[in-house]
MILUM-419111 format. One record per residue: residue in three letters; x negated, y negated, z of N, C-alpha, C in turn. Coordinates in pm, whole numbers, plus 50000, padded with zeros to 5 digits. Each point is the difference from the previous one (the first is absolute). Layout:
// MILUM-419111
ALAXYZXYZXYZ/...
// end
This chain:
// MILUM-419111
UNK596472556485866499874987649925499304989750087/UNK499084993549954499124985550058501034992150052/UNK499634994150068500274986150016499484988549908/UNK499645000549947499484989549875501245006349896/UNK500515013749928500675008949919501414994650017/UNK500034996350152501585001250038500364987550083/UNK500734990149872500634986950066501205005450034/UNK499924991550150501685001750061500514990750038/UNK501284995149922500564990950011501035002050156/UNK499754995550098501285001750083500654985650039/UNK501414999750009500984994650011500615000650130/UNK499704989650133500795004350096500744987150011/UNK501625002850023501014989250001499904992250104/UNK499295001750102499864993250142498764991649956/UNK498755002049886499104993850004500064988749870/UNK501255003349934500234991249895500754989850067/UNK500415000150106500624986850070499374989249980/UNK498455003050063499614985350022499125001349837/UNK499094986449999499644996749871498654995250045/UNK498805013550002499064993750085498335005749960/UNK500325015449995497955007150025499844999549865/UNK498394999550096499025001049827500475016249919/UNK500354995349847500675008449946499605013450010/UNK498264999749960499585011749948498935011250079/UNK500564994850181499725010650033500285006650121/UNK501014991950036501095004650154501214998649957/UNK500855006250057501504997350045500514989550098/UNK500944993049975500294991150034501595003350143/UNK499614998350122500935001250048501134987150034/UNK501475003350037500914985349973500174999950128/UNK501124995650019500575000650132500645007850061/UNK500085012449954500265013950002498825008950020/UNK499495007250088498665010150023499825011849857/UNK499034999549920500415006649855500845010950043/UNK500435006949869500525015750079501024996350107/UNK500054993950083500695003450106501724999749981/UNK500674996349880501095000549985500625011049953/UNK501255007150052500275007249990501615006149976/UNK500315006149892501285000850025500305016149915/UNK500255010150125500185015149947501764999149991/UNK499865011749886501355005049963501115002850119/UNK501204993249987500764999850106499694992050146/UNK499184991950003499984991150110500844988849993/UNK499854990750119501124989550063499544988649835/UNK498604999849931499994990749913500355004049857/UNK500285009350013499855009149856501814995049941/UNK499524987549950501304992249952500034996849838/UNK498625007149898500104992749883500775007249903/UNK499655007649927500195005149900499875020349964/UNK500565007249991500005011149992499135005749885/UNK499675016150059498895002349911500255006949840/UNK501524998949996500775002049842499534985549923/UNK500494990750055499484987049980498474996850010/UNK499355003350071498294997150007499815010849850/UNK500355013349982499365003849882500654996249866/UNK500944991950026500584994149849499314988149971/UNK499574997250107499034986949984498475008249927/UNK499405007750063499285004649950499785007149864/UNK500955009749989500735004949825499454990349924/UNK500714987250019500214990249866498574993249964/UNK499434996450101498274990550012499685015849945/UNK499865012750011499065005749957500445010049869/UNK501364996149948500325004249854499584987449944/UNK499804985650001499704989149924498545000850016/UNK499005002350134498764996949963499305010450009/UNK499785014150044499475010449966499685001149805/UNK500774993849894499345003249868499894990949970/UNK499794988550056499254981450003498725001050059/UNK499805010750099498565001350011499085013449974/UNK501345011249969498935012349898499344990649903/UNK500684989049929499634994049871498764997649993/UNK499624991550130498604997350024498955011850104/UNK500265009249971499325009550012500155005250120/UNK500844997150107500375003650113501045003250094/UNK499975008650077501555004750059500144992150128/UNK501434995150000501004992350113499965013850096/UNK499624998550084500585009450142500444990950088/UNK501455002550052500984992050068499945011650137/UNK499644999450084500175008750146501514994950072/UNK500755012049995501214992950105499575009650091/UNK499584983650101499645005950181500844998050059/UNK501635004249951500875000450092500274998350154/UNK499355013450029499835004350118499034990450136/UNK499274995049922498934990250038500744988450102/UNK499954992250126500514992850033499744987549986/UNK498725002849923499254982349969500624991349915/UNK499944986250065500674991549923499054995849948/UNK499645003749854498864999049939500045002449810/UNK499084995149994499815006349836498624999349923/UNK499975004549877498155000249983499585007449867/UNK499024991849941500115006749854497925002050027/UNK499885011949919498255004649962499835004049905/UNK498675005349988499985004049836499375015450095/UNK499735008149936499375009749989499545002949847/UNK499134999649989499445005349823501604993749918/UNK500475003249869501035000249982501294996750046/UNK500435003750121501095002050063500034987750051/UNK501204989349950500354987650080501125003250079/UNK499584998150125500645004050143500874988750060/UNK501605005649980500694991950103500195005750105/UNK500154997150156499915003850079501524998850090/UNK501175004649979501414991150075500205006150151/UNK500354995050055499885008450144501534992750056/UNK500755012050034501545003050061499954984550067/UNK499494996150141499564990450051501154986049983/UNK499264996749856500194991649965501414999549940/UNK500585009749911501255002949985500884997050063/UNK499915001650106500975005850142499754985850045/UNK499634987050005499864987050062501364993949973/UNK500864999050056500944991350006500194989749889/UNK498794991549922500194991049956499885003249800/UNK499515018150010499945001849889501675005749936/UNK499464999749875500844999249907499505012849878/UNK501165004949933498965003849838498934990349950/UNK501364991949966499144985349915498474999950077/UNK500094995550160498664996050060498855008750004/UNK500525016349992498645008749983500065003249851/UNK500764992949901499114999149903499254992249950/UNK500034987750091498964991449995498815001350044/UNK500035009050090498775005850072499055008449922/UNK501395010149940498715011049919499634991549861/UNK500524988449961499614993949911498654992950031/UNK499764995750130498874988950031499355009149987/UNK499915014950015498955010450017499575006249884/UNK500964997149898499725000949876499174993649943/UNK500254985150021499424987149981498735000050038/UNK499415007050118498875001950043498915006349886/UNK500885007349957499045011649882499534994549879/UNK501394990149958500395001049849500174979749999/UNK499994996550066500944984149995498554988949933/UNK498815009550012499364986549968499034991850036/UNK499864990849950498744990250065501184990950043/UNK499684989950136498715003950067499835009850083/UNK498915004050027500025014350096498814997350075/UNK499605010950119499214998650094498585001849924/UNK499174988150032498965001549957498915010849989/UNK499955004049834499085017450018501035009450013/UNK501234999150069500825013949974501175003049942/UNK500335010849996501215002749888501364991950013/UNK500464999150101500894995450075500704985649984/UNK500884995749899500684986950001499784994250154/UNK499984986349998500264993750147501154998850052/UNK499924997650118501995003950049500664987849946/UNK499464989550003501054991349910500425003849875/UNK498955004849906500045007549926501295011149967/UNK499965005850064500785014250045501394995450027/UNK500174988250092501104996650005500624999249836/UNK499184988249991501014989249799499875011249939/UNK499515013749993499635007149897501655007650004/UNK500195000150155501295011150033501544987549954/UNK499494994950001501894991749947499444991849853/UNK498814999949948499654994349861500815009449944/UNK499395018350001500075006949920500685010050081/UNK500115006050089499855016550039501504998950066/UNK500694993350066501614996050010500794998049864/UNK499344991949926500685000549877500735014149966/UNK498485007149981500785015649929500765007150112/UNK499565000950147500705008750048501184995950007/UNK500534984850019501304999450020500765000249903/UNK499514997149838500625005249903500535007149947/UNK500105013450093501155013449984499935000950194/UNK500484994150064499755003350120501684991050105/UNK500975003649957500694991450003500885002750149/UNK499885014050023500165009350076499364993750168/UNK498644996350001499464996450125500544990750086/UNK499665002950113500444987750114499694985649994/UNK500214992150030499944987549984499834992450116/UNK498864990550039500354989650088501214991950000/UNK500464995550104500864992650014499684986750026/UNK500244987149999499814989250013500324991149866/UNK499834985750062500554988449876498654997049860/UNK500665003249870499444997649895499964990749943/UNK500724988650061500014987949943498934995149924/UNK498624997950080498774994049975499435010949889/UNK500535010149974499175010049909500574995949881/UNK501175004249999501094998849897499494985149937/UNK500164988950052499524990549943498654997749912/UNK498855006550076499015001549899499855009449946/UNK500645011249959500335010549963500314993449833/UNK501114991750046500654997149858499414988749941/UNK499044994650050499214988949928498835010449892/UNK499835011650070498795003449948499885011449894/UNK501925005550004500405009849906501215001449903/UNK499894999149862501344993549930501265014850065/UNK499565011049965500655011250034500445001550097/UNK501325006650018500475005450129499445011950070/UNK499485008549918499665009750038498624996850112/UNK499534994549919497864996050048501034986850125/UNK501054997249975500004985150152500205014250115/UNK500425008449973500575012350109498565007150024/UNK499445001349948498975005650019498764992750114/UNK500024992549922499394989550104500454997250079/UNK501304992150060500845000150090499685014250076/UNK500135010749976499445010650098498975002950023/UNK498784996749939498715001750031499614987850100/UNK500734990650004499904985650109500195003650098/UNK501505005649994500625006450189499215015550015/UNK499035008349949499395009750061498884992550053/UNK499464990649927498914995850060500374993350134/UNK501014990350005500494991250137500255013250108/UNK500495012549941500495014250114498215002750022/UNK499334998949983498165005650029499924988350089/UNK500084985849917499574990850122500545002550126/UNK501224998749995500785003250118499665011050102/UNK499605011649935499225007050105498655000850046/UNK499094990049905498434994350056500854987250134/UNK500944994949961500124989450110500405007650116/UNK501105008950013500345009950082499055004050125/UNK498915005349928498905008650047498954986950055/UNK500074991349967498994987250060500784990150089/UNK501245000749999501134995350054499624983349993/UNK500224999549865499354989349996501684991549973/UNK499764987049977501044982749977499084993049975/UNK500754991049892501365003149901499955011349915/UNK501295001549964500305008349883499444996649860/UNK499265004949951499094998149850501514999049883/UNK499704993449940501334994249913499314992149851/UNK500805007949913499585000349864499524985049950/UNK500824986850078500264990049975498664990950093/UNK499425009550076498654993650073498825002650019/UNK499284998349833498625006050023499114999150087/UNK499015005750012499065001650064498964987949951/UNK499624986450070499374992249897498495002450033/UNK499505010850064498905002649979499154997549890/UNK498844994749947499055002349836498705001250096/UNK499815014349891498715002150037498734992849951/UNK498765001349992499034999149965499265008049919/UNK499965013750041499375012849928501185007550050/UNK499675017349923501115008449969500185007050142/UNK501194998350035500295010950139500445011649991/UNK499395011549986500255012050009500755008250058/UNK499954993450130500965008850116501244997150007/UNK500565003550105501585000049933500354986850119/UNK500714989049929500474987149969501105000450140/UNK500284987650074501195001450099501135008149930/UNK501244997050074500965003049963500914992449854/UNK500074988850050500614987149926499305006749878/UNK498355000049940499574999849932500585009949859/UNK499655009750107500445018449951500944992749896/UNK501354995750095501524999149975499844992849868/UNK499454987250006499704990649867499435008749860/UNK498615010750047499445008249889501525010549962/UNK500305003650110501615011349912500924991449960/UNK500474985449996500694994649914499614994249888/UNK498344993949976499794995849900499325013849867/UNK499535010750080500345015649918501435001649907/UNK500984996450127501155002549896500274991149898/UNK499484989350057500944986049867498964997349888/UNK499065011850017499044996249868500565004349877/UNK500384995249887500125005849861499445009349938/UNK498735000050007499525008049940500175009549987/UNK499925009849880500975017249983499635007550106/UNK500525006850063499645012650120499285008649935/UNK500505003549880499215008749956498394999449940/UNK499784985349998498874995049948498385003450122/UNK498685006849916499574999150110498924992750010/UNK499625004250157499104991850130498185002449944/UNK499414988950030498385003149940499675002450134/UNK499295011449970498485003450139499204992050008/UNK499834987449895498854989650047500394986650032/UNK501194995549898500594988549962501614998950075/UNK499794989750089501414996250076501055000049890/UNK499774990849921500654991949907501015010849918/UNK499305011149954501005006249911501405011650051/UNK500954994949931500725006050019501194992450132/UNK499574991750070500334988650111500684989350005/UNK500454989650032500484987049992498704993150034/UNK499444991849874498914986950060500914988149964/UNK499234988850025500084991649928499024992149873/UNK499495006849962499035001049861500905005549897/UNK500955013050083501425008949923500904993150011/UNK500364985250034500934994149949500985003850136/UNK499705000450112500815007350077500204989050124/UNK500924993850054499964991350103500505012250142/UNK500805010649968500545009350102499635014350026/UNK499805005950072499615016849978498414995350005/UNK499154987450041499054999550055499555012250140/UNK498565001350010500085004350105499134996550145/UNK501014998650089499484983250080499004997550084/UNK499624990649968498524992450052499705003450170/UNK500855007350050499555000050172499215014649983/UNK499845006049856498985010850028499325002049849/UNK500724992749898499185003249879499634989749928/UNK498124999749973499324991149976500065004649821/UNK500614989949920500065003249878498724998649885/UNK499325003449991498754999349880499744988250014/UNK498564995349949499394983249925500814995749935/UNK500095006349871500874993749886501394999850026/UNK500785006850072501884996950051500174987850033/UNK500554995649947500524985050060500885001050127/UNK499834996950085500304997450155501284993450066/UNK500054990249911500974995050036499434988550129/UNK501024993650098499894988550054499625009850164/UNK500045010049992500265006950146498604996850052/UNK498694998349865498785001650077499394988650094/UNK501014985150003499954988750113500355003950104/UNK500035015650074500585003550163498915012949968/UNK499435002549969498945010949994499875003950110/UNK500195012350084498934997750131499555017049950/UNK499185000250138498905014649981500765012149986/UNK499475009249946501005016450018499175006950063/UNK499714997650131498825007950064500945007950071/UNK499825015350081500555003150079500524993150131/UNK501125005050029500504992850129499925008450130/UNK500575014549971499505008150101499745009350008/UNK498414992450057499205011050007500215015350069/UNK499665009349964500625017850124498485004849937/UNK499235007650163499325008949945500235013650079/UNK501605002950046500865012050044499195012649936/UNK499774996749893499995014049867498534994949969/UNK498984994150034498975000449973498925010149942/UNK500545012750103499355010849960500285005349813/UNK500814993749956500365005549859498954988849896/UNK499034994750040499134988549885499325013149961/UNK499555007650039499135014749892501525005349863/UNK500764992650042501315007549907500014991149898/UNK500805001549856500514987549946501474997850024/UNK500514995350079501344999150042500484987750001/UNK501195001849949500854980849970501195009050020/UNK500904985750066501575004349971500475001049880/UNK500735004450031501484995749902501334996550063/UNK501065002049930501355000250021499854995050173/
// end
């Protein structure tokens, strides 16, 4: 197969840290050496989650979206790279075949959870299927994208018979509260309420791995506003803000995402929507969206850091993910 034939989406968790390279044609390294993290079966770190548990996580994402995307003419292949020590993840296409990529690695991190690697194989979902906006010219939702796509829609269903999985631990206060502003039901405030704390269990291990302060907290956005659309994947704070305002959007889960048009299927405010926005430190909303007051702090969305580590990959089409 060409290289022109064969987009590859790769996803490395060390390079989604920072929020920085030109999208569409290096890899972006963080503060972590790419690749270089590592965690094999039975070592001193191998503290997350077991691999009865890693494939029940997997089961459920690929009994719900394997005949969500035969529909549209194509097969879900979910790889469990168990064995794999990379703390990593990564979705491609090959002809047909939309490729998730899960690797043991990441499982096994201390800070994961069920809940948190199903947020993962959801962003990777999201990559395929979530939508505009996406990387300019290629198949591939943008990682902000990928994020709102995985707690808009793709948490919804899995946690909807999923009652069984592990759970982050920590205070729900701040969720719970906008949880219940934004859902008459008990069922959909629980739902959300858990799609909030998987996302805060992901932040928590991008902060981990960058060892970064303060703690990203539901209650302290990111007041970043961009200028034009940022593609790459957003600080931390940011992330955290896109997986809570994913969850507190109304709009049906089951309703879907346009390949051209932000707007459908989403929280705007044209849709009557003041919450479940999705936030200005990486998404530049259309001409016609009304904006709101955020656009008096505008500043640039240019890259911040720069890496040309992986240089040799600009003959590739390669973007992160997850």
């Amino acid at each position: 197969m060409s290289k022109k034939s064969f987009v590859l989406f790769t996803v490395v968790l060390t390079a989604l840290l920072c929020s920085s390279a030109p999208r569409s044609m290096m890899l972006e390294d963080g503060f972590l050496p790419p690749n270089d993290l590592k965690i094999p079966i039975g070592s001193a770190e191998d503290k997350g989650i077991t691999r009865k548990q890693y494939d029940a996580v997997m089961d459920r994402v690929q009994e719900i979206y394997a005949p969500l995307i035969a529909a549209r003419g194509a097969r879900l292949v979910i790889k469990r790279l168990w064995d794999d020590p990379t703390v990593n993840a990564s979705a491609e296409r090959r002809g047909n075949d939309y490729i998730v990529n899960m690797y043991g690695g990441l499982a096994r991190h201390a800070a994961i959870t069920q809940d948190g690697l199903a947020l993962v194989v959801c962003h990777e979902i999201g990559h395929h299927i979530g939508g505009a906006p996406k990387y300019s010219g290629q198949w591939a939702a943008n990682e902000g994208q990928a994020d709102y796509f995985a707690n808009l829609k793709c948490l919804h269903r899995v946690f909807a018979a999923a009652a069984a999985f592990t759970k982050p631990a920590g205070d729900e206060s701040s969720a719970r509260r906008a949880c219940g502003d934004s859902y008459a039901k008990a069922e959909e405030r629980e739902l959300c309420v858990r799609s909030a704390m998987a996302g805060m269990s992901v932040t928590n291990l991008f902060r981990a791995l960058r060892k970064e302060d303060p703690q990203p907290r539901f209650d302290t956005p990111d007041p970043k506003v961009v200028n034009r659309m940022y593609d790459n994947h957003p600080g931390t704070q940011c992330r955290l803000d896109t997986y809570f305002q994913g969850s507190l959007c109304a709009q049906p889960f089951t309703g879907e995402v346009s390949e051209t048009d932000p707007t459908v299927g989403t929280c705007t405010r044209s849709g009557g929507f003041s919450t479940g926005l999705r936030p200005r430190c990486w998404y530049l909303p259309p001409a016609n969206e009304p904006r709101g007051l955020e656009l008096l702090s505008a500043i640039p969305g240019k890259p911040m850091h720069e890496s040309s580590t992986l240089a040799t990959l600009k003959s590739e089409s390669v973007f992160q993910g997850l």
